[in-house]
C-alpha positions as MATLAB code, in Angstrom:
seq = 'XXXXXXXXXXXXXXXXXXXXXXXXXXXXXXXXXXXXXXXXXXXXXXXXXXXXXXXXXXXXXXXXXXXXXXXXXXXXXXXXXXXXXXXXXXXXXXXXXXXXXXXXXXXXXXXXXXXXXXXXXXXXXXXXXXXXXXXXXXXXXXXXXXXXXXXXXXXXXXXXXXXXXXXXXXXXXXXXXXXXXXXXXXXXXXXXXXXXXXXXXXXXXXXXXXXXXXXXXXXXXXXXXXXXXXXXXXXXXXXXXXXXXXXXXXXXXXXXXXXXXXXXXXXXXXXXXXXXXXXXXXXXXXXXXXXXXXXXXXXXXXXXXXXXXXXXXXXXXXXXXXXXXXXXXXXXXXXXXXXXXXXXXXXXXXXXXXXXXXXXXXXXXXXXXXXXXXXXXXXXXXXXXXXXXXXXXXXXXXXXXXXXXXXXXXXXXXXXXXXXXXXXXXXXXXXXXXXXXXXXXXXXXXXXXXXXXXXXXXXXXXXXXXXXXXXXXXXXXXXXXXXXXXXXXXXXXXXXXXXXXXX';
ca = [
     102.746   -6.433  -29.023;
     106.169   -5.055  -27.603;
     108.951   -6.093  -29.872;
     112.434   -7.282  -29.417;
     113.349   -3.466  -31.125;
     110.784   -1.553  -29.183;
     112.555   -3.448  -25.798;
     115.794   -1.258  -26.744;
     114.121    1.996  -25.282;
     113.691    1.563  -21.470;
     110.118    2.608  -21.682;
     109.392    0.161  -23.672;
     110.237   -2.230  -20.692;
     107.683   -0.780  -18.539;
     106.584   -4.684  -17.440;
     103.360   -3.684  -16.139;
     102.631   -2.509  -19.691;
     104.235   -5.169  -21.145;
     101.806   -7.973  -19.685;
      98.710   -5.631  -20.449;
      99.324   -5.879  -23.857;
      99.912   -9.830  -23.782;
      96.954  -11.617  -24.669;
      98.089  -14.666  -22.017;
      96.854  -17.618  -22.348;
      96.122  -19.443  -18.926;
      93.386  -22.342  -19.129;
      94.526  -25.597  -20.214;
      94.089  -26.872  -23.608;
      92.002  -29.728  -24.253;
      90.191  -31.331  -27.131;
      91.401  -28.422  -29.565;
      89.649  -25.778  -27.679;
      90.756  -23.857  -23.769;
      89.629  -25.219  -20.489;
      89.239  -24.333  -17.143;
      90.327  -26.875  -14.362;
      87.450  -28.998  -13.230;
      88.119  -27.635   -9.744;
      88.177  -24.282  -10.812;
      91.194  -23.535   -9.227;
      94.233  -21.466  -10.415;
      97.664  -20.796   -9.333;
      99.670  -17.267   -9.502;
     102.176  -16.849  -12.047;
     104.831  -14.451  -10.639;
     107.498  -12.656  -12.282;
     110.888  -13.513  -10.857;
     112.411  -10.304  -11.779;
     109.727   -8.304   -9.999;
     107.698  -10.404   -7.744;
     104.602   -9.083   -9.586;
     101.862  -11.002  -10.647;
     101.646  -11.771  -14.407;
      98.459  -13.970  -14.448;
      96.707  -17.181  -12.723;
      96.663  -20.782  -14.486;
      94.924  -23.435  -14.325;
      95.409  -25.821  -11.380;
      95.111  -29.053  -13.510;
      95.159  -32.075  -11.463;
      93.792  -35.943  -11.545;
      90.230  -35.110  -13.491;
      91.489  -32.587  -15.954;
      94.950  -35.224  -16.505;
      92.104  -37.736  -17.049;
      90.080  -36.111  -19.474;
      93.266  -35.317  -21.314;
      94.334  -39.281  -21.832;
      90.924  -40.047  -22.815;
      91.005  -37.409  -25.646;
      94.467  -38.227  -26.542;
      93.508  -41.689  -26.767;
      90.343  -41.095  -28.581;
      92.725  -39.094  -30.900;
      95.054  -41.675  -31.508;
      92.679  -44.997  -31.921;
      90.631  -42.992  -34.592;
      93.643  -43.090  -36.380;
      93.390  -39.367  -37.604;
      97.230  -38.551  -36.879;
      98.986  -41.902  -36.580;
      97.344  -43.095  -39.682;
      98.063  -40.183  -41.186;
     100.249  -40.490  -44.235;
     103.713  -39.159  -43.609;
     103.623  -35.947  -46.103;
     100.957  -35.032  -43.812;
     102.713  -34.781  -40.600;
     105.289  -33.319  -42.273;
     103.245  -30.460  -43.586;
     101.722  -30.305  -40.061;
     104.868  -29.774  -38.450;
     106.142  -27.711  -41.160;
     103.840  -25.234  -40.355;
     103.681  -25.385  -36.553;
     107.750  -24.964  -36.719;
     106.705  -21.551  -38.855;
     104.286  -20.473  -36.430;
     106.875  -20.551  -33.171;
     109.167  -18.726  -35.671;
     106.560  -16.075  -36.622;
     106.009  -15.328  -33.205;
     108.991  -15.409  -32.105;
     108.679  -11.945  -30.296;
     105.551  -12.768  -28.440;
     106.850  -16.226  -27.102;
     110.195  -14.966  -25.911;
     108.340  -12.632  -24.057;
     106.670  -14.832  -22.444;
     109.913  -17.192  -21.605;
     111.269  -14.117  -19.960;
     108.301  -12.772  -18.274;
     107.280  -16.346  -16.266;
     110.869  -17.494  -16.102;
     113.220  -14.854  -15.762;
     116.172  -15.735  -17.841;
     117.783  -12.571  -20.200;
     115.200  -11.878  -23.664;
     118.080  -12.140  -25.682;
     118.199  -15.668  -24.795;
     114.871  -16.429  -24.878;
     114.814  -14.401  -28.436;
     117.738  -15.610  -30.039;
     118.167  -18.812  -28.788;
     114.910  -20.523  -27.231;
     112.414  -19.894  -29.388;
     114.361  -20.108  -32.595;
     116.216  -24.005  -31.619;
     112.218  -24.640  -30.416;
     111.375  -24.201  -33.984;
     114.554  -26.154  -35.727;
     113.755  -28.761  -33.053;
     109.893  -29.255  -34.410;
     110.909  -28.557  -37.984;
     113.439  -31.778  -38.125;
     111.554  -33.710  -37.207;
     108.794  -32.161  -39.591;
     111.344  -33.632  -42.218;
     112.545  -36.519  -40.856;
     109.054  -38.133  -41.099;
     109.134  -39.090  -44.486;
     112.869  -40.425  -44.711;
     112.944  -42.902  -41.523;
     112.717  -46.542  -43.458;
     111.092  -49.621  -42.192;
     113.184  -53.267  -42.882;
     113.093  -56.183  -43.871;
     114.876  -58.853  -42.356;
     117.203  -61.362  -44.051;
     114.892  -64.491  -43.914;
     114.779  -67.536  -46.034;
     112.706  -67.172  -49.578;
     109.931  -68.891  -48.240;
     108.876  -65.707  -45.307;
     109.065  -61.769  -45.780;
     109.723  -60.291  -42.163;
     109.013  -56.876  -42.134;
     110.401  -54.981  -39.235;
     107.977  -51.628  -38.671;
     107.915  -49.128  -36.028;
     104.712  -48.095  -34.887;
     104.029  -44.488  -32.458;
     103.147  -46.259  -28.672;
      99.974  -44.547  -28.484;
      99.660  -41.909  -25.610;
     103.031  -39.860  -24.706;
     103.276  -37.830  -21.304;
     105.795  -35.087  -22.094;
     106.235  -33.213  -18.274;
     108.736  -30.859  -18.718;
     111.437  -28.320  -16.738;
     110.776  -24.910  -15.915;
     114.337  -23.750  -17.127;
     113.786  -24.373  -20.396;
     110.221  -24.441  -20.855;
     109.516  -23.823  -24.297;
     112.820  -25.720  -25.754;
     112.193  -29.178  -23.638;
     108.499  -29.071  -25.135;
     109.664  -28.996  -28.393;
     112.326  -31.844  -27.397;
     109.348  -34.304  -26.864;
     106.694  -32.836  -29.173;
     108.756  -33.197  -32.084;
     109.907  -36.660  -32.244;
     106.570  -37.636  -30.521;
     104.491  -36.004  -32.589;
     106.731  -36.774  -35.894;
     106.226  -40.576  -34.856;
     102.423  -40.557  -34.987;
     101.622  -39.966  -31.236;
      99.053  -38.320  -29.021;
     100.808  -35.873  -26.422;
      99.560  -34.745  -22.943;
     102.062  -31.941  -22.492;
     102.373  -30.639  -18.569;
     104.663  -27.855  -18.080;
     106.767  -27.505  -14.893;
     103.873  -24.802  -12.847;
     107.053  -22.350  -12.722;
     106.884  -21.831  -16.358;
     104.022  -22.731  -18.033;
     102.655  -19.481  -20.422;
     104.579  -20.877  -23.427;
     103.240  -24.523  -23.716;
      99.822  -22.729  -23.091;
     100.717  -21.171  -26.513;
     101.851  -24.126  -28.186;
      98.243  -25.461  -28.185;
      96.839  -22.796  -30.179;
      99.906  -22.794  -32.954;
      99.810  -26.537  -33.288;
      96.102  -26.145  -34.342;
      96.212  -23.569  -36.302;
      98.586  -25.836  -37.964;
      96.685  -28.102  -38.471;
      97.164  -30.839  -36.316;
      93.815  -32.158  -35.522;
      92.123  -31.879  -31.703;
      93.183  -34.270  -29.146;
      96.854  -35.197  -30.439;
      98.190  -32.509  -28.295;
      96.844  -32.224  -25.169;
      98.304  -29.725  -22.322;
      97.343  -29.720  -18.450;
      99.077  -27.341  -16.551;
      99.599  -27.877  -12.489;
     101.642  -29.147   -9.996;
     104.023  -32.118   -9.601;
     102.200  -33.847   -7.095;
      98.617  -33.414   -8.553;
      99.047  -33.032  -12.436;
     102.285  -34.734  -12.697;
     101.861  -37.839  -10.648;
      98.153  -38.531  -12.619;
      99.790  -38.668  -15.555;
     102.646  -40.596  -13.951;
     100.236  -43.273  -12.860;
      97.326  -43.031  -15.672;
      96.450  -46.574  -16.676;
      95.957  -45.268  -20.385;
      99.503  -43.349  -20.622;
     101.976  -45.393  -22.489;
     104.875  -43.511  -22.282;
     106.568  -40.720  -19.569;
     109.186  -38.626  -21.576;
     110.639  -36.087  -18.207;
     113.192  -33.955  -17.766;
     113.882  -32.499  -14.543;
     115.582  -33.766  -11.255;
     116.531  -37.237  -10.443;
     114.016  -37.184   -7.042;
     111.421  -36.472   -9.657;
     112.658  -39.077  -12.100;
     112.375  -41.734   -9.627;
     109.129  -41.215   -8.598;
     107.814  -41.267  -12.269;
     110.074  -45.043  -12.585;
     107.745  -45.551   -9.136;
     104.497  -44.852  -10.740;
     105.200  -46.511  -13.759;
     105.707  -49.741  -11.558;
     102.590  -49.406   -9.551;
     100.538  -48.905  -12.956;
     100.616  -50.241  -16.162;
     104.633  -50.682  -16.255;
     104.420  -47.523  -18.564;
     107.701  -47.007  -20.532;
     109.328  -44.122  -18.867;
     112.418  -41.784  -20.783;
     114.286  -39.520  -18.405;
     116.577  -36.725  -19.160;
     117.781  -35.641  -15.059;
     120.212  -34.239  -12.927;
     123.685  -33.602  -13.913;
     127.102  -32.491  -12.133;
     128.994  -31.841  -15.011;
     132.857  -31.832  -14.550;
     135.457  -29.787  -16.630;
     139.119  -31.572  -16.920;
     141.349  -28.800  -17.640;
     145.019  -29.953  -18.191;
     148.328  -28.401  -18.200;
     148.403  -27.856  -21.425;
     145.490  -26.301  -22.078;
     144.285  -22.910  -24.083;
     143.316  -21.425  -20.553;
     141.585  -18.160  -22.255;
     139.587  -20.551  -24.172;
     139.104  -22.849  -21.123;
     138.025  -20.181  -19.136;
     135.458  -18.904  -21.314;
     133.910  -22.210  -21.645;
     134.263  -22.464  -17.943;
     132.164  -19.278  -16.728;
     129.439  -19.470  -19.832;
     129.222  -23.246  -18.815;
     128.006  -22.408  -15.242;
     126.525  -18.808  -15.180;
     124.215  -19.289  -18.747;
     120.410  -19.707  -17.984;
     121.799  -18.322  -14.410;
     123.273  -21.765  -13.737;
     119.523  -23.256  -14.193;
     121.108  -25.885  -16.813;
     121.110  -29.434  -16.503;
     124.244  -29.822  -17.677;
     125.678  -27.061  -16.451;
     129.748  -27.507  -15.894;
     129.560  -27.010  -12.066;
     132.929  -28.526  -11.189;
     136.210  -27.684  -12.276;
     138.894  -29.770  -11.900;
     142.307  -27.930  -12.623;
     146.093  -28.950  -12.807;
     147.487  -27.223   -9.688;
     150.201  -26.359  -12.405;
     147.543  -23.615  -13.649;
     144.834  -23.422  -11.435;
     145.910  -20.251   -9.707;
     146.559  -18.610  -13.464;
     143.120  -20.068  -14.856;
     141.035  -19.034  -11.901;
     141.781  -15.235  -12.737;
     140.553  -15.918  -16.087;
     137.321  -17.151  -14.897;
     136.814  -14.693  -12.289;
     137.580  -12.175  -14.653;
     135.204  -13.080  -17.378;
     132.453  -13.784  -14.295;
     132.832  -10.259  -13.324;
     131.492   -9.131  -16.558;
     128.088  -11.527  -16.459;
     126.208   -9.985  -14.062;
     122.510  -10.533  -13.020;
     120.260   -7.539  -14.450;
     116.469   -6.785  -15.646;
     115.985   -9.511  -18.222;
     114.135   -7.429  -20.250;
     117.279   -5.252  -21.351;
     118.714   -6.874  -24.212;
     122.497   -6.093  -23.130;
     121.612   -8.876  -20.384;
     123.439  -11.886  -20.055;
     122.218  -13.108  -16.964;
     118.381  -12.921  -15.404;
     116.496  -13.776  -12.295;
     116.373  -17.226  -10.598;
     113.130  -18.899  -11.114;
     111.410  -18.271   -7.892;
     111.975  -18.009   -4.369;
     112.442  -21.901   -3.246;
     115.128  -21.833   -5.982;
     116.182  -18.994   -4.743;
     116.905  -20.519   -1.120;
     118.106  -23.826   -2.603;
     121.053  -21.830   -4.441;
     121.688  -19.643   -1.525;
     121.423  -22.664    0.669;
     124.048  -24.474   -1.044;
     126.042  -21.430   -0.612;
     126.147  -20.692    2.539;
     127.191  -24.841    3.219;
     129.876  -24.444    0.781;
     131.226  -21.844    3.436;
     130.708  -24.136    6.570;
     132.066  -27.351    4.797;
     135.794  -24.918    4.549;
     135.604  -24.265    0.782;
     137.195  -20.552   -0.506;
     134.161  -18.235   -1.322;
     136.631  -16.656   -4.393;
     133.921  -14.599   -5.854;
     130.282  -13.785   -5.275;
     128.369  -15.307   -3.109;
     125.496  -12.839   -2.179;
     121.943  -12.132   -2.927;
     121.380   -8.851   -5.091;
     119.168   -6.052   -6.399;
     117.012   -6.821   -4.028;
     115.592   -3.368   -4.411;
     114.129   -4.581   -7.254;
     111.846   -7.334   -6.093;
     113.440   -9.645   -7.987;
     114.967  -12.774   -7.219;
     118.900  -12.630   -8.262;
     122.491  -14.400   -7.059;
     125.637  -12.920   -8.745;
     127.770  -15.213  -10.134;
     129.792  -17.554   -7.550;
     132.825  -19.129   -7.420;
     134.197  -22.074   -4.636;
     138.181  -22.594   -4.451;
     140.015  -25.233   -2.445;
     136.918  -27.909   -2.708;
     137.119  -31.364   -1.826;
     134.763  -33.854   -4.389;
     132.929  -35.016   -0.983;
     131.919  -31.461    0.111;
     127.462  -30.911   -0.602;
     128.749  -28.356   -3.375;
     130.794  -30.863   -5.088;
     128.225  -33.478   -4.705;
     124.821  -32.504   -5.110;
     123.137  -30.510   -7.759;
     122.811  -26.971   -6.894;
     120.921  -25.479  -10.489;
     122.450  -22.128  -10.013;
     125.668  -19.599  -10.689;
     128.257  -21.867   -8.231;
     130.893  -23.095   -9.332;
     132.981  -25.591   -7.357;
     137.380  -25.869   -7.850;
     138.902  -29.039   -7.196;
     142.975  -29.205   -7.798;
     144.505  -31.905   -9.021;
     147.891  -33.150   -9.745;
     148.092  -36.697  -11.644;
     145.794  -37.882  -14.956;
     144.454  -40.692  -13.183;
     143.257  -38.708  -10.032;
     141.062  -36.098  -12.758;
     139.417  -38.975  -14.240;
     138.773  -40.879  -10.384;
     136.987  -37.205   -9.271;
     135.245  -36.722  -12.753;
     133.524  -39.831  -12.326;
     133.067  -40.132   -8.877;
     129.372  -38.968   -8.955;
     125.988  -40.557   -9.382;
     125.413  -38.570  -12.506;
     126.794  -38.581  -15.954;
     124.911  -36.423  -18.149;
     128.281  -34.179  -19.515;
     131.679  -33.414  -18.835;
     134.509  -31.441  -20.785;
     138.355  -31.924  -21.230;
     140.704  -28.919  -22.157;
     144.087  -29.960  -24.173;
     145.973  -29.668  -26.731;
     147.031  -33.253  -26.844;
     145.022  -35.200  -29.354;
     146.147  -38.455  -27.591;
     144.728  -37.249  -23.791;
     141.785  -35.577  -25.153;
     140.316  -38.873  -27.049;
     141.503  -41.060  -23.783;
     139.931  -38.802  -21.217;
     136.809  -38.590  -23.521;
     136.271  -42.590  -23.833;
     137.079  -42.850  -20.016;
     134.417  -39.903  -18.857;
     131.171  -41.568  -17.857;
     129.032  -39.152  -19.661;
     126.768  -39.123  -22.116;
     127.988  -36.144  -23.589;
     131.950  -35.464  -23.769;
     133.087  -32.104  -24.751;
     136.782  -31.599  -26.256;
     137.813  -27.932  -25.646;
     134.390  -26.583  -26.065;
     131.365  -26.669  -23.462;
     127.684  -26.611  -24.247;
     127.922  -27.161  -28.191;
     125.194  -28.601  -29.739;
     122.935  -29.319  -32.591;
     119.809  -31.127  -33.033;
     121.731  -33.685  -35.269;
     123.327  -34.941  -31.905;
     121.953  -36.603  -28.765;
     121.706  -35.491  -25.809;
     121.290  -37.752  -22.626;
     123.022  -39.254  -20.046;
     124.415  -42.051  -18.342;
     123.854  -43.347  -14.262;
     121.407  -41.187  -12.542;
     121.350  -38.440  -15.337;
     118.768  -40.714  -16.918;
     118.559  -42.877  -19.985;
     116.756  -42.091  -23.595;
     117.889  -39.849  -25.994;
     116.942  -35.810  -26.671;
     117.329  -34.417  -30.157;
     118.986  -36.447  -33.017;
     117.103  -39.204  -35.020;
     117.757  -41.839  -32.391;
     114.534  -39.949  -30.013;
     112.479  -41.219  -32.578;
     113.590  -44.617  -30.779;
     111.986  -43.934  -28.045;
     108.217  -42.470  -29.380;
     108.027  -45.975  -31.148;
     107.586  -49.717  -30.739;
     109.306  -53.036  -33.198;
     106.469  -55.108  -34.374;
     108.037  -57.947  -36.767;
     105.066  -59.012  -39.244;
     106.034  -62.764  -40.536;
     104.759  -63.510  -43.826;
     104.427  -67.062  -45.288;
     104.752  -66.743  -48.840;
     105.633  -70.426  -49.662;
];
């Protein structure tokens, strides 16, 4: 198979040759072993920086979601993972964290291939956080205590947490590989069965996951993974009477459906990780070259195709004119190209209804009366690929769509200001809250404009950091639940008090 090394010769990036030599998996995995859909039917996977086919998956839906949960819940009652002693998940996971490391080449390939985003990010930062992500939790297992609670001497209460059962982990396409290992891990760490369905833009890397995890060792029916559509695959599992949890990340529309269908079921408990219009604060005082760094990565990474991306920047008219040059500058230099060239730094959107969403929200940016200060266009068209440069709105108002409304692509939207109090008033003024950012050198500001940000995640002259260590979720109609840190375990688990009479 073609290695990240080999991909530094431009024959090497011959695609058609590329996906002959990928053994790709496509059926769904179920029970340990691949299935078709019980329909038979498959959808086209298309590469977004070509528009050529790579392969056709599985078109899971209802029945194949169905025969999932029962295996999954087969899996879990027999007790041969959640009763599992907790050295043995840990060796499990161990393992399946080496595995995504070992082929490490193979699966960014395939990130790159179904998704379109550059294969130095897929190579040397997907796959390899996929693998921390599954490996911490690998070692938190045997270090998360139960308690006891302070009773009289006559009772012992012991407080345990016990895995809820079945966990539907349905799952982005702009991260595909990364969000999977977001649930897995602290589901599977917890004791858990998983039915895994990948967003149908992206699914060739969960389709791998299946074989790694059992060649792990993790025993058939704890992970389960359906491939298909929203609205067949996705709303089964969303309704299932035998699913006891929904962990999703994706868009708020989809995030209230699943709160829908847990209603109108079994009042399933539902986690959600969704939209996001992340605001930068930038402040007179500010290190602009280091603001404006953070600025441009923060909206043009992954193409803009982040949930958090920093979409709106609110600047001090004092040096808005000065840090906009900055940013246009550095934008200039991260320019969409073939994501299989490792110099790269930003791919193909994901496919073409993205592709008319973004340039959509473009084109009303222009009739609303914002600036178009840099971009704004389609290109390399002549490649067959799907790709909007970098893109950058001056002179917004926080009520124009751009300002407003989730685009998941390379815009960026300026709004001045001139007064603390009217940057925190627009920050917040949104439905979501999943991030934000303030710039300055003013220890005083920067911890008051972090504690009055409504966001679950509040940068301070940095954009985008992270570590698994820390959580990652957000506040209003971002979501609620927690990614990454010990407190997802939270989520994957249930109190039970057990009252003991010892008098």
């Amino acid at each position: 198979m073609t290695t990240m090394a080999e991909l530094e010769t431009p024959e090497a990036r011959d695609v058609d040759k590329l996906v002959a030599d990928l053994d790709i998996r496509t059926r769904a995995w179920i029970d340990g072993r691949p299935a078709d859909a019980a329909s038979g039917e498959t959808f086209a996977r298309v590469n977004p920086a070509t528009g050529a086919e790579i392969a056709h998956v599985a078109a899971g839906d209802a029945a194949d979601v169905d025969r999932a949960v029962k295996g999954a819940r087969s899996a879990f009652e027999s007790g041969v993972w959640a009763h599992a002693a907790p050295r043995e998940r840990k060796r499990v996971l161990m393992r399946f964290a080496a595995l995504i490391e070992a082929h490490a080449d193979e699966l960014a390939l395939l990130e790159t291939l179904d998704m379109g985003k550059p294969i130095r990010d897929s190579r040397h930062v997907d796959v390899p956080l996929a693998a921390q992500c599954i490996s911490y939790y690998g070692e938190a297992v045997d270090k998360v205590y139960d308690e006891v609670a302070p009773t009289d001497r006559n009772s012992v209460v012991m407080v345990v947490r016990e895995p809820l059962g079945v966990i539907a982990a349905v799952v982005p396409w702009n991260f595909p590989l990364l969000m999977a290992s977001w649930k897995l891990g602290p589901a599977l760490a917890s004791g858990n069965s998983v039915v895994l369905k990948p967003a149908e833009q992206s699914p060739l890397t969960a389709l791998r996951l299946g074989e790694l995890a059992a060649e792990a060792g993790l025993p058939d029916g704890v992970l389960q993974i359906v491939p298909g559509f929203g609205e067949t695959a996705g709303q089964a599992l969303g309704r299932h009477p035998d699913v006891d949890m929904v962990a999703f990340t994706g868009s708020t529309e989809v995030g209230k459906l699943f709160l829908r269908y847990s209603g109108e079921s079994n009042m399933k408990r539902v986690a959600l990780e969704c939209g996001g219009k992340s605001p930068h604060v930038v402040l007179p005082d500010a290190d602009l070259d280091a603001a404006a760094m953070g600025i441009a990565w923060g909206v043009f990474y992954n193409q803009g195709e982040v949930c958090n991306a920093g979409s709106r920047l609110l600047v001090h008219q004092d040096v808005r004119e000065a840090l906009l040059e900055r940013v246009v500058k550095i934008s200039e230099r991260i320019q969409p190209g073939d994501p299989l060239d490792p110099k790269t730094r930003m791919g193909a959107i994901v496919d073409q209804t993205q592709l008319d969403r973004v340039l959509g929200y473009i084109e009303s940016g222009r009739e609303e009366g914002a600036e178009l200060h840099l971009g704004g266009k389609r290109v390399l068209e002549e490649t067959g690929g799907l790709f909007v440069e970098p893109t950058i709105f001056d002179a917004v108002s926080n009520d124009m769509t751009i300002a407003r409304e989730e685009i998941f692509g390379p815009v960026l939207a300026t709004i001045g200001f001139t007064a603390d109090e009217d940057a925190l008033q627009i920050a917040n003024d949104t439905i979501y809250g999943l991030a934000a950012a303030v710039w300055t050198n003013d220890v005083g500001k920067a911890h008051r404009y972090a504690r009055a940000l409504r966001a679950g995640v509040v940068w301070v002259n940095t954009f985008d950091a992270g570590d698994i260590t820390s959580p990652f979720g957000g506040f209003k109609q971002s979501g609620f639940g927690r990614d990454k840190s010990i407190h997802a375990l939270e989520k994957f688990t249930d109190l039970k008090a057990i009252w003991i009479n010892v008098a």
